[in-house]
N, C-alpha and C positions, 0 to 999 in steps of 0.2 A: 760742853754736853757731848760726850759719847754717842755717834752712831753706830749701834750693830751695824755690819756690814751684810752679814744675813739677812736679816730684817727688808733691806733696799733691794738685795738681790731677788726674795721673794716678791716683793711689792714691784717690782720692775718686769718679775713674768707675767704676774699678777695683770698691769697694765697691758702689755704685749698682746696676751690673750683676748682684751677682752677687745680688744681696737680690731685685732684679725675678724671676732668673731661678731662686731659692731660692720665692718665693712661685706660679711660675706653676706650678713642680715639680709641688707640695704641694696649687694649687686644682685640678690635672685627675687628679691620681692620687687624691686623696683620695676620701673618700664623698660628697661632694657634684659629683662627677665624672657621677658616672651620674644624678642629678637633673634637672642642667643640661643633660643630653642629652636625658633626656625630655623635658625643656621647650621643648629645642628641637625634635624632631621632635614631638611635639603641636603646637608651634607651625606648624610644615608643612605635616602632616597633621592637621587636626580632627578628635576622633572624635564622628560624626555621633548616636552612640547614648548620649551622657552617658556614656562610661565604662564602657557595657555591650557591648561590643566583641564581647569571647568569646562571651556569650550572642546577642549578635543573629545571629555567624555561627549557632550551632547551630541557633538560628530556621530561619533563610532555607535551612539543607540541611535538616531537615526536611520543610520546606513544599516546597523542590523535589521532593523524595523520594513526597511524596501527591501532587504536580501530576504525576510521572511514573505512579504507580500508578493514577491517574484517566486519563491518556491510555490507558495500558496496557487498562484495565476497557473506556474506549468506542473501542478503533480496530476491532475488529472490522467495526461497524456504521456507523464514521464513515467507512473510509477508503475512499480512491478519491471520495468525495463532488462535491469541488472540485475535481477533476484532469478537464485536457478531455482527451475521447477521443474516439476516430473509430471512425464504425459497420465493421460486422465485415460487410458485406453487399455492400459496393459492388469490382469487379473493377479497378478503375482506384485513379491516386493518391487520389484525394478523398476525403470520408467526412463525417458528418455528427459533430459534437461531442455531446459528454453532454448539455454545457450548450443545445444548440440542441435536442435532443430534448427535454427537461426543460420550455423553454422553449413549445415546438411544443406538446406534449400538456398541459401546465398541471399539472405535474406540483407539490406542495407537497413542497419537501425536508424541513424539520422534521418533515409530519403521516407523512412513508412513515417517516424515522426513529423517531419515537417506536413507531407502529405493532408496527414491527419488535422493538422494544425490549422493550413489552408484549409481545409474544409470547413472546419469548426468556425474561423472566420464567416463564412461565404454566408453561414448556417445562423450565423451571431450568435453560435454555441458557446464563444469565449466570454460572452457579458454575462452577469451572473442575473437570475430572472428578476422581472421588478413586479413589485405587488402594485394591487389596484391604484392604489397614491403615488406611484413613482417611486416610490422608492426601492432602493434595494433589498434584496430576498435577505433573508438572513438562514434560515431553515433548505435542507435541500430537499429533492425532493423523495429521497429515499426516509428524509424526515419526517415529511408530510404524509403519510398514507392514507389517513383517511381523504383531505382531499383526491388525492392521487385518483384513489381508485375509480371515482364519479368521473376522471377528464382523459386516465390513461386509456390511451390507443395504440399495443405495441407495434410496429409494423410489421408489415406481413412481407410472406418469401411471396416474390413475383410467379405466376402459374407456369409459366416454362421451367423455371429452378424446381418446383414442386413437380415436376412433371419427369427431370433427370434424375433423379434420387431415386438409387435402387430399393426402391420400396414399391412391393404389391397395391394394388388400391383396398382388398379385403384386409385389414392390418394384421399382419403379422405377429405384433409384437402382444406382449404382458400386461400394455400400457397404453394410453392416448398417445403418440408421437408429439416431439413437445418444437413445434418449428421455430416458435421465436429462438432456440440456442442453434439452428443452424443456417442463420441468417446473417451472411458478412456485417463484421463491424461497421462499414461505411453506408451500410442499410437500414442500421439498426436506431428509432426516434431517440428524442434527446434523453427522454425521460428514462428509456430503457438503460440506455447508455451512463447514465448519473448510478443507476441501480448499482447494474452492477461494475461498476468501479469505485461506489463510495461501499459497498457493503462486502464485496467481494476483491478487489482489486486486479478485477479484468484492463487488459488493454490490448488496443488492437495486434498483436499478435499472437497473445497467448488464448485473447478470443477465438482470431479466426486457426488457430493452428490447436484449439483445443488441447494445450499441454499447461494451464494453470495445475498449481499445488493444488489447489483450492476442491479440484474437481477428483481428489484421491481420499476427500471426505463423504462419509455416511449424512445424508439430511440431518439426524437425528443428531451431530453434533453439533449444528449453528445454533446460535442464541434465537432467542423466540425475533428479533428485527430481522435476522436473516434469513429466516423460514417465511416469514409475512413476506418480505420482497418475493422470496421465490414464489409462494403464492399468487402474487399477483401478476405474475408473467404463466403462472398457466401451470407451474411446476409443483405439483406436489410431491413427496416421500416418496412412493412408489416410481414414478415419473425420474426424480434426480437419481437414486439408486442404479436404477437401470439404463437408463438412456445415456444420467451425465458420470456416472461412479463407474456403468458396468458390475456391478458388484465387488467393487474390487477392496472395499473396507469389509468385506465380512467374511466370518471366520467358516471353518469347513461346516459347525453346528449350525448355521444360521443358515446358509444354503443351503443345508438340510432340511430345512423348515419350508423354504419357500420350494421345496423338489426340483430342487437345481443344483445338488453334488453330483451329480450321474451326468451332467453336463460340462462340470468343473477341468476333470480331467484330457475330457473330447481339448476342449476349447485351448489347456494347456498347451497342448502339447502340437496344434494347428499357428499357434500367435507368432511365429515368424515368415507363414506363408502370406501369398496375396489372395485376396479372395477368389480371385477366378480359378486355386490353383485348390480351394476347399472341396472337399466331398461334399454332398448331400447330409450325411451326419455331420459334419461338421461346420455346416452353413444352417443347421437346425439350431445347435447348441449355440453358435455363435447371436444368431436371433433371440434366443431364450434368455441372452442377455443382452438386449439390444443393442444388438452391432448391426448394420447395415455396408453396405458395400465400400461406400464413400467414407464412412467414420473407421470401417476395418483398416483400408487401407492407409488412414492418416492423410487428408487429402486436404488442403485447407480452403474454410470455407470462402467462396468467391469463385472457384476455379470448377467447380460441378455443379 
């Protein structure tokens, strides 16, 4: 019987093929399928923690978890710190930075934070408030206003301090004088103190040194939460314009409106003397935009 020799050679790759393609079957479906994956993705990706993978994730959100709850505890007192801001005093674009005031009076940021911080201790202003059951607040209380407003009692400037303020006793001014904003930080109740630092982002220096951003806005910009706080410290529109803006957001037609362009110019062109060195004209104009001796001069509060 004659064998093709073709025939065998066909049938022989024939075989070859299918035994390769019987065994590759069998190595990726089998259980050493997912071995070999792992080895190769470890081989990829190293895991940097011996093998402790799971565990070190749970690590690392933890620890982010306290690194948030420790932000959370010091922003109170921390924020605004490093943000430059421009004095709230000057009528034109310019204004002096935190940092240049900070810098100018030699101010020590760590020793006014710690300060601060001690106090808040003494004060047990660091605990967050606890509702009638004990438990802890969750709302603050720039949250709360309507409670608020039945328990708030902002503190008042001691009568000697009210008594040094170059201010007439017949008032002078456009406006009610608004004392709770010239009341040192370290004077001022807790509740005040939550206002405006959760709503505004006051802290004790840009408080007592009156150079927040904050205070180069028109009332009529803050959302209807931050109108109601100022509200309830006493401050209304008229009242922050003048007193805490100076009028310094509005345009030459708006002080036109209120008959204080004919004073715009005076006060211009007076803003880098001291006030003792003012005219009579120009300790008029100065008033008509509620300036006073101590806020002319940038004088921070605590020290007059």
């Amino acid at each position: 019987m004659r064998v093709d020799i073709n025939c065998l050679a066909y049938a022989g790759v024939a075989l070859l093929i299918g035994y390769i393609g019987a065994a590759a079957l069998l190595g990726f479906v089998g259980p050493a399928r997912g071995q070999r994956q792992s080895r190769l993705l470890a081989a990829e990706v190293p895991d940097p923690t011996g093998g402790h993978a799971a565990n070190f994730a749970r690590g690392y959100r933890a620890d982010e978890r306290q690194k948030r709850r420790n932000y959370l505890e010091g922003k109170r007192l921390l924020q605004g710190y490093r943000k430059k801001n421009r004095a709230g005093s000057d009528i034109d674009s310019g204004g002096t930075s935190i940092q240049e005031v900070v810098e100018e009076e030699g101010i020590d940021m760590e020793e006014e934070m710690e300060k601060e911080m001690e106090k808040e201790e003494k004060r047990g202003g660091g605990k967050r408030a606890r509702d009638k059951n004990g438990s802890d607040g969750d709302e603050s209380i720039a949250e709360m206003m309507s409670g608020i407003q039945l328990k708030f009692r902002p503190s008042k400037m001691p009568e000697e301090r009210t008594q040094s303020i170059g201010v007439v006793e017949a008032n002078p001014f456009p406006y009610n004088y608004p004392k709770i904003r010239y009341v040192p930080w370290h004077d001022l109740s807790k509740e005040t103190k939550e206002i405006v630092e959760e709503e505004f982002g006051y802290n004790v220096v840009s408080w007592n040194y009156m150079s927040h951003i904050v205070e180069s806005n028109a009332f009529s910009t803050f959302d209807a939460k931050q109108q109601k706080s100022l509200l309830m410290l006493g401050i209304d529109e008229n009242v922050w314009d003048c007193f805490i803006n100076h009028y310094m957001a509005y345009d030459r037609g708006q002080l036109e409106e209120f008959g204080l362009d004919r004073y715009a110019d005076t006060l211009l062109a007076a803003q880098s003397m001291d006030w003792k060195e003012l005219s009579a004209a120009e300790r008029e104009a100065a008033t008509k935009f509620c300036f006073f001796e101590e806020v002319w001069n940038r004088k921070a509060l605590g020290t007059w």
